[in-house]
N, C-alpha and C positions, 0 to 999 in steps of 0.2 A: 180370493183364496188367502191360505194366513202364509204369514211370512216365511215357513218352512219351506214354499217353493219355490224359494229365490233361486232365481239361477247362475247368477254370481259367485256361487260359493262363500256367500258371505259365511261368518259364523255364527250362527243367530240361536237365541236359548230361551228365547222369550214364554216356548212353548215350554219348555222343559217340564215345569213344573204341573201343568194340567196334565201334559199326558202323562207323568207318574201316577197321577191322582186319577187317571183314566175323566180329564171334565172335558175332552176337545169334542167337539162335533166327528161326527164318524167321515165327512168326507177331509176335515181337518187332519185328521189322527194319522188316516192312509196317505196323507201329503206326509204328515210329521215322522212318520215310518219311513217312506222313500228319502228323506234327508235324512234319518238315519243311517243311513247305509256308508255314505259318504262323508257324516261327518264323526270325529271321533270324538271330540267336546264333549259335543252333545250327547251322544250314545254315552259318557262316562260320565256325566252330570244324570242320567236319566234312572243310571242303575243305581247310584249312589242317593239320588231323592225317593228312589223304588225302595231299598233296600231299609230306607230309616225310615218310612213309612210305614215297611212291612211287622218294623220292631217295637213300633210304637206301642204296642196294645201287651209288649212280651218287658217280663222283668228282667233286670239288668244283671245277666251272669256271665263268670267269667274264671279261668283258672287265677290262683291267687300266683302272683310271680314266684318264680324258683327261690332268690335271692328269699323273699321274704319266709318262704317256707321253711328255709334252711337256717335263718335266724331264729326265729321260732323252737326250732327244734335244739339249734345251740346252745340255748338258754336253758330248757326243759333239762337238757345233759346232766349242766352244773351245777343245774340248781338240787340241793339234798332235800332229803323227804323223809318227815320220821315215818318209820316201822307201822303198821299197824298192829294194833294190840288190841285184843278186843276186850271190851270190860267186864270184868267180871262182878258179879253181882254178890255185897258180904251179904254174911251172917246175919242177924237180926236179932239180939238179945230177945228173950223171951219177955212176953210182956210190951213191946217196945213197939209204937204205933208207928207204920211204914209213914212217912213224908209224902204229902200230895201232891200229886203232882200239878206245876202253874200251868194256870189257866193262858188258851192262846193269846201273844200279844203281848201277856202279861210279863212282869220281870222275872229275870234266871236268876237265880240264888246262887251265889257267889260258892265254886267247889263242886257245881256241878258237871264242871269236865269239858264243856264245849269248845272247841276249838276255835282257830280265827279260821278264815277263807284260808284254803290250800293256795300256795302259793302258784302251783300249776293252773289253778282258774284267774289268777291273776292275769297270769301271762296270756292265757285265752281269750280273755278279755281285753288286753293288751292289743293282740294280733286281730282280731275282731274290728277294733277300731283302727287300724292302721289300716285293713283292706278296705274300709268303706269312707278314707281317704283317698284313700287309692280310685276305687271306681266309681267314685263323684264325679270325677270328668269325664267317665267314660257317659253317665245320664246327663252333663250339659252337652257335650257334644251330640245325645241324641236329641236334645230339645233343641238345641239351636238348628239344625237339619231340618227338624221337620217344622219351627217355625218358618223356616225359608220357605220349605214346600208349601205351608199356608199362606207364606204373603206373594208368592206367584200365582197361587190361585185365586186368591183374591182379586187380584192383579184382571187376571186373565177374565173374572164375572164382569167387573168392573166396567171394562172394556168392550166387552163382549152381549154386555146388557142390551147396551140401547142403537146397536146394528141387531139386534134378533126380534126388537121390537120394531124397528124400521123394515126388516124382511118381511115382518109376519103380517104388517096391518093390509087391511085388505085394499086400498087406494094405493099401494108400492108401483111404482113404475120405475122401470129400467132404460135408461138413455145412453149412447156409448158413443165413443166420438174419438178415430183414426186419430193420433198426435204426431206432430212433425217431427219426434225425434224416431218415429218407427214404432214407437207403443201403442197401446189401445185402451183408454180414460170410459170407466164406467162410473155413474151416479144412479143407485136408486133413491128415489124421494117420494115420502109419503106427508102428502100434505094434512091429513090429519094429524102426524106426530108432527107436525111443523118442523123437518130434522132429515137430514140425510145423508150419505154413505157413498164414501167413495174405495176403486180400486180400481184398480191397471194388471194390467199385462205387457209381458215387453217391451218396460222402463229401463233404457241401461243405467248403469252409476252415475254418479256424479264426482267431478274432481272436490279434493279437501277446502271447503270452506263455501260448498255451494249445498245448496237444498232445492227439492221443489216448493212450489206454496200453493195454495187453492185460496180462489177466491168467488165469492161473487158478486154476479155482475146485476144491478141492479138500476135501471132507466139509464145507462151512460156510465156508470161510476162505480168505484170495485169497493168492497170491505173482505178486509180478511177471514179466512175461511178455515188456516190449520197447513202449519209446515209438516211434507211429507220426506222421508231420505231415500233414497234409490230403496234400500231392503225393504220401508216398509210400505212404499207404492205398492208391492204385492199383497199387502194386505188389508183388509175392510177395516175403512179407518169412518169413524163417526165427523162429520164437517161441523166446525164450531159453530155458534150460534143459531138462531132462526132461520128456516126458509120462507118465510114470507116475504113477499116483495121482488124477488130475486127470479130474475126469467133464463138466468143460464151461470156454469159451474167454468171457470177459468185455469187455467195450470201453467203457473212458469216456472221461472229460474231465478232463485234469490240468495244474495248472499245467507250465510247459515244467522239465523236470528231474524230474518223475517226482514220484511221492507213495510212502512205503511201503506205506500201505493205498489203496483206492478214497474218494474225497472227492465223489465226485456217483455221484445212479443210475447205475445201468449203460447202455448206448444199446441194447444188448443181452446174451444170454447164449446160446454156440455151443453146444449138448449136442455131444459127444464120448464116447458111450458105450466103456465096457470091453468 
């Protein structure tokens, strides 16, 4: 099972991010539900990856701040405005051929009356650009949220790949094997994907600076297999390398960073027959 059934109370978030994205497996998800309940991390990492998710696909709106509103409008106050006046249109000596009017694009003939930009759409354009200073940050912080959410689920395919091909193939055997600290060491292995999969139950912790490690054991002699920590014994963890050659799966206790050889008995030994 995934690491949200720890019973340790660890604080674990690893799921966070799939089950926002709703990617866990259904008996996963109801694990990762029931730690919800208890843990509040988690449950606040979850709405928060939910939430900028949800806004992903929505444009970025927002009241403009008071302050800014209110400058805006302080300016508009003092700033003077001529009159309008509307034009009136002369006379026309008789005989006197009206003026053409230019063509678009083309030049204004100097006297014809056009004003500059009103100084009010200055200022609107002014405040225009100050809000979309403004809530520039508020679009990286939604990008940087939801790239998180994408590289935890990435994360989580990644890992999650090549234990659902080792499930699914049709040669998977399951092997399990009592451990002297009280837990219970499962291995499935499928000798066609040449690869297999371990997880436990009723692993307790380990003190700071110890790990488990898996190994196998092959004619008399170990190769490493893949350090496990107390949290994620509970979870299906893919075993390094090959299984070929290899007639059983080992579990001890090693300092954190791995041993080349095994440094204490074994807690158990998985037969993995050929």
């Amino acid at each position: 099972m995934s690491e949200v059934r720890d019973k340790n109370g660890d604080e674990l978030h690893s799921a966070a991010g799939a089950y926002a994205l709703h990617a866990l497996p259904e008996d996963e998800r109801r694990a990762f539900e029931e730690h919800l309940a208890s843990c509040a991390d988690c449950a606040r990492e979850v709405a928060e990856l939910s939430d900028s998710a949800a806004r992903l696909a929505q444009p970025v709106t927002a009241e403009p701040p008071e302050h800014l509103r209110r400058r805006v409008l302080e300016r508009i106050a003092v700033t003077s405005q001529a009159p309008y006046a509307p034009r009136v249109p002369r006379e026309q000596p008789a005989g006197e051929v009206p003026h053409a009017r230019p063509s678009a694009g083309g030049p204004v003939p100097s006297g014809t009356g056009r004003s500059p930009v009103p100084r009010i759409m200055q200022l609107a354009l002014a405040a225009c650009a100050a809000l979309a200073v403004a809530f520039g940050g508020v679009a990286a912080w939604q990008y940087q949220a939801a790239e998180r959410a994408r590289s935890q689920l990435h994360w989580a395919e990644e890992r999650y790949a090549g234990v659902a091909d080792v499930l699914a193939a049709p040669d998977v055997e399951l092997h399990t094997q009592q451990l002297a600290d009280g837990g219970t060491g499962t291995i499935a292995v499928s000798r066609s994907q040449d690869a297999a999969v371990f997880f436990a139950t009723g692993v307790p912790p380990l003190p700071v600076g110890q790990t488990y490690a898996l190994w196998f054991s092959e004619d008399g002699s170990y190769r490493p297999a893949g350090l496990v920590s107390g949290a994620e014994a509970q979870d299906m963890q893919m075993l390094n390398g090959p299984v070929s050659g290899a007639t059983a799966v080992g579990i001890t206790i090693e300092p954190v960073g791995g041993s080349l050889q095994p440094t204490s008995p074994p807690l158990g030994m998985i037969d993995i027959p050929a």
